[in-house]
C-alpha positions, 0 to 999 in steps of 0.5 A: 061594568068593567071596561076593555082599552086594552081589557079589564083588571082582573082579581085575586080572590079566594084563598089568594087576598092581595094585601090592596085586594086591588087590582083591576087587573090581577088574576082570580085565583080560584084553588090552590090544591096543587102544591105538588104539580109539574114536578118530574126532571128539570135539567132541560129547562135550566139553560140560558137562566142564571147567566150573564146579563145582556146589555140592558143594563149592568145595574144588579139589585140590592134585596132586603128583607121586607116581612113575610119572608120576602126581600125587596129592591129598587131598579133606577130606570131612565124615565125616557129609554131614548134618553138614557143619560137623563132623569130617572125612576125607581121600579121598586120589586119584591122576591120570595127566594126560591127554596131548593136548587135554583133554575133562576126567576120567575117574574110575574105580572097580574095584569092590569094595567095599573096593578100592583105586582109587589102586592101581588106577589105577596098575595098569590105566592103561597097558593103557588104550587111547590115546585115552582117555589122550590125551583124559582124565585117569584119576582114582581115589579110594579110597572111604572106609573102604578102601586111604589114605582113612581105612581100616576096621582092625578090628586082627583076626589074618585068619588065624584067619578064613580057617582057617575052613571057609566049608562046614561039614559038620558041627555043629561046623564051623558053630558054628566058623565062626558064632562066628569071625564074631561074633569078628570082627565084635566086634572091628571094632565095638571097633577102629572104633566110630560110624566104621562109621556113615559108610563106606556106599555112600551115603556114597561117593556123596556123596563121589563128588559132591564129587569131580567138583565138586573136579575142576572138572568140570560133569558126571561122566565114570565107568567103574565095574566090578563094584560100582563099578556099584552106586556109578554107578548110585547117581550117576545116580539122584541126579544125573542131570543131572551125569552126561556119560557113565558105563560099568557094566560087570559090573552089580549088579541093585539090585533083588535082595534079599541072598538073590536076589543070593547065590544067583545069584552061587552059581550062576553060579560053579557053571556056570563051575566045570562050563565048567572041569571040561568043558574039562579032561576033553576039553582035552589042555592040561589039567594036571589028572587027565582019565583018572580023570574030571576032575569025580570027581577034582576031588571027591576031591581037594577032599575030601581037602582038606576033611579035611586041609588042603593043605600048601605045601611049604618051610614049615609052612603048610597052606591051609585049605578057604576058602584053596583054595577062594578060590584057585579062585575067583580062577583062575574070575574070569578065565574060559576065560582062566584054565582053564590055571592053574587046571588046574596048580594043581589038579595041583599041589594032587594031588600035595600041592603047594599052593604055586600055589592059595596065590598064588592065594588070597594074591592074593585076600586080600592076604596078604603072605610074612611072614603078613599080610594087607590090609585087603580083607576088613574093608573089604568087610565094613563097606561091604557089611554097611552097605549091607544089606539083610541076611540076618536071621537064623541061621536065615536064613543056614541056609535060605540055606546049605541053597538054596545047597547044592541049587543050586550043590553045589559052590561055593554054601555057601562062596559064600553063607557069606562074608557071614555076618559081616553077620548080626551086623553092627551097622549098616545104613544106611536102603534107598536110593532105587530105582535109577532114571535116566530123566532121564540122558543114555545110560548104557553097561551091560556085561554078560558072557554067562558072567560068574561073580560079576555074572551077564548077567541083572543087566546086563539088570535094571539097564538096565531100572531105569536106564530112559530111554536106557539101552543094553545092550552084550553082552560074550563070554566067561566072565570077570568084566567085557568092557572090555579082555578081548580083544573089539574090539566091546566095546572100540570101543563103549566107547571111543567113548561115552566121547571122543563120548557117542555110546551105541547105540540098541539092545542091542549084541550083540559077537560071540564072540573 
């Protein structure tokens, strides 16, 4: 199941397939029918946008076209913002140009971390509604460590970790899996060396300041999903006084420890999970065995997986426990949405078919037909396990496992395992400063009721942190994130704020679909 420190990759499904269909972390896009939302006056909302660039940096971009109708640049960047003077990096970035009259950039980020904005981009651009095209250009940039800016490769056969069983059942599965972490992590301590200094949310956010001043805007125009909330609300409390408008949707608490976070998020997995087997049981729709009680199916099943593996017919593959259980994670990311698919593959995992949970997971990890796998997964580990702060110990993670167990029986262990890297990781940047950004212009915070890998009680706690007029925007639904994801109020509030800087002034509860 996915993983938490600081959360899970989200992903772009649906109408929206990211060309890597990668991201850990990239938001589900579920709908796209508003093409025309959020329209009305804009005058309010162009101030401070196209202008002069702060000090972070003169370099201005240089953008050619680079198919699709997109253009693409690169920004040298000191590889240590405290040593400005020395080596440095290429963050390489991507625009759609906007289509009318101008306000300035609207940079987005999926989330992650390890997530490929530039695909991104090209990904989600056409199911953005039209105004924001019109009026923006969309403008993505893959962080460092991740996708063409100087990518964590920790040059590691990823197959060998994913056969592992992320729920041991036994002493010996764990010890399996402790020493295929450390295996791991050694060898992306040997491939990287002191680079792992430098690939941290803080860094990101230095990189981000660069970013808006080399696009020659005077403040920052941001929508950032899932962990891209934790890189916007970062911003915020760094540079309240160049932000213009930012939208966090799928928030992070900042204030949880790596335990709270994951426990959470284990949690919440699980009452999606329990949504989905409740759905099944009484949904004729459902491909999955209800006669037998589609929770005591799904148990069986999942044991007999456990012992065995699931095999995929036309070759010599079998998916591991973590295989199938990343390929229902993916599927629970989107919510009811996903219910059908999953229902299916599940069906077809009975029958010993487990050709439909492997695009599931394959999707997850990057997993390319020949075998090969993306660089996700050593990304995610260098940003989240240096951003810290994480669990200390063996025993820690043990007592972490054994919570996780109690409180989510089904999903939590496998969900809170997939960090355990971290606890060898050697490198962790000092604690940033509280989240905290009183002094900003409004600040959009979107939280999903149901969402399964950022809880609603995270948005509710960063709106609290950000403070000042920081404003709350309750989405429907059990999927990951609410922009785009079929609701009109969500959509329209968001829209809107973005053309105009025009935030509610109280908590916006958006009705159910």
């Amino acid at each position: 199941m996915p993983s938490s420190s600081p959360l899970r990759r989200s992903r772009v499904t649906a109408v929206v397939a990211l060309a890597a269909v990668a991201v850990a972390g990239a938001v589900v896009v579920g709908g796209v029918g508003v093409a025309g939302t959020g329209t009305g006056s804009v005058a309010a909302g162009t101030a401070g946008v196209a202008g002069a660039a702060s000090a972070a940096g003169g370099t201005r971009l240089t953008w050619s076209p680079c198919g699709g109708g997109f253009e693409c640049a690169t920004l040298p960047v000191p590889r240590d913002h405290d040593v400005p003077d020395g080596p440095r990096l290429d963050l390489a970035l991507i625009r759609a140009p906007a289509r009318g009259d101008r306000i300035g950039s609207l940079v987005v980020n999926p989330g992650g971390p390890g997530a490929s904005a530039v695909d991104f981009v090209r990904g989600v651009t056409a199911a953005l509604p039209g105004s924001l095209r019109d009026r923006f250009d969309v403008v993505g940039f893959d962080a460092r460590g991740t996708g063409r800016s100087a990518p964590v490769d920790c040059r590691y056969d990823m197959a060998r970790y994913y056969a592992l069983d992320a729920s041991p059942d036994d002493a010996a599965e764990r010890a399996a899996l402790v020493a295929g972490a450390q295996e791991l992590v050694a060898a992306c301590v040997a491939a990287n060396g002191d680079r792992l200094d430098h690939v941290g949310t803080d860094d990101t956010v230095r990189d981000l300041d660069r970013v808006r001043a080399a696009l020659g805007d005077e403040r920052l125009t941001y929508l950032g999903f899932s962990y891209g909330t934790v890189i916007g609300a970062r911003y915020a409390t760094a540079h309240p006084d160049r932000v213009r408008a930012l939208v966090l949707d799928g928030a992070v608490d900042p204030s949880l420890s790596a335990r709270e976070q994951q426990l959470q998020q284990a949690v919440a997995f699980e009452r999606v999970l329990d949504r989905f087997l409740a759905w099944c049981a009484g949904n004729a729709d459902c491909a999955f065995d209800r006669a037998g009680g589609t929770a005591t199916a799904f148990d069986r099943l999942l044991g007999r997986i456990d012992a065995d593996g699931l095999a995929v017919p036309g070759g010599r593959r079998r998916l591991s426990p973590n295989e199938v259980d990343l390929g229902i994670a993916t599927a629970l990311y989107e919510g009811a949405a996903g219910f059908p698919r999953l229902g299916e593959a599940l069906a077809a995992a009975d029958r010993a078919d487990g050709s439909p949970l492997a695009r599931l997971s394959d999707a997850y990890t990057q997993r390319s037909p020949g075998g090969g796998y993306g660089l996700i997964q050593e990304a995610f580990l260098a940003i989240s396990c240096a951003d810290g702060p994480a669990i200390g110990s063996l025993a820690d993670q043990a007592a972490l496992e054994a919570a996780a167990r109690a409180q989510a029986p089904r999903v939590g262990v496998a969900v809170v395992n997939n960090s355990l890297p971290c606890v060898f990781w050697p490198v962790a940047e000092a604690p940033p400063a509280p989240v905290t950004a009183p002094d900003a212009p409004p600040i959009v915070v979107v939280g999903t009721r149901g969402d399964p890998a950022t809880p609603f009680a995270w948005a509710e706690a960063l709106v609290d942190r950000l403070g000042g007029d920081a404003v709350l925007v309750s989405a429907p639904g059990s999927q990951h994130t609410g922009f785009l994801q079929g609701s009109r109020c969500v959509d329209d509030t968001v829209v809107r704020y973005l053309l105009t800087r025009r935030a509610p002034t109280a908590t916006r509860v958006c009705p159910r679909r």
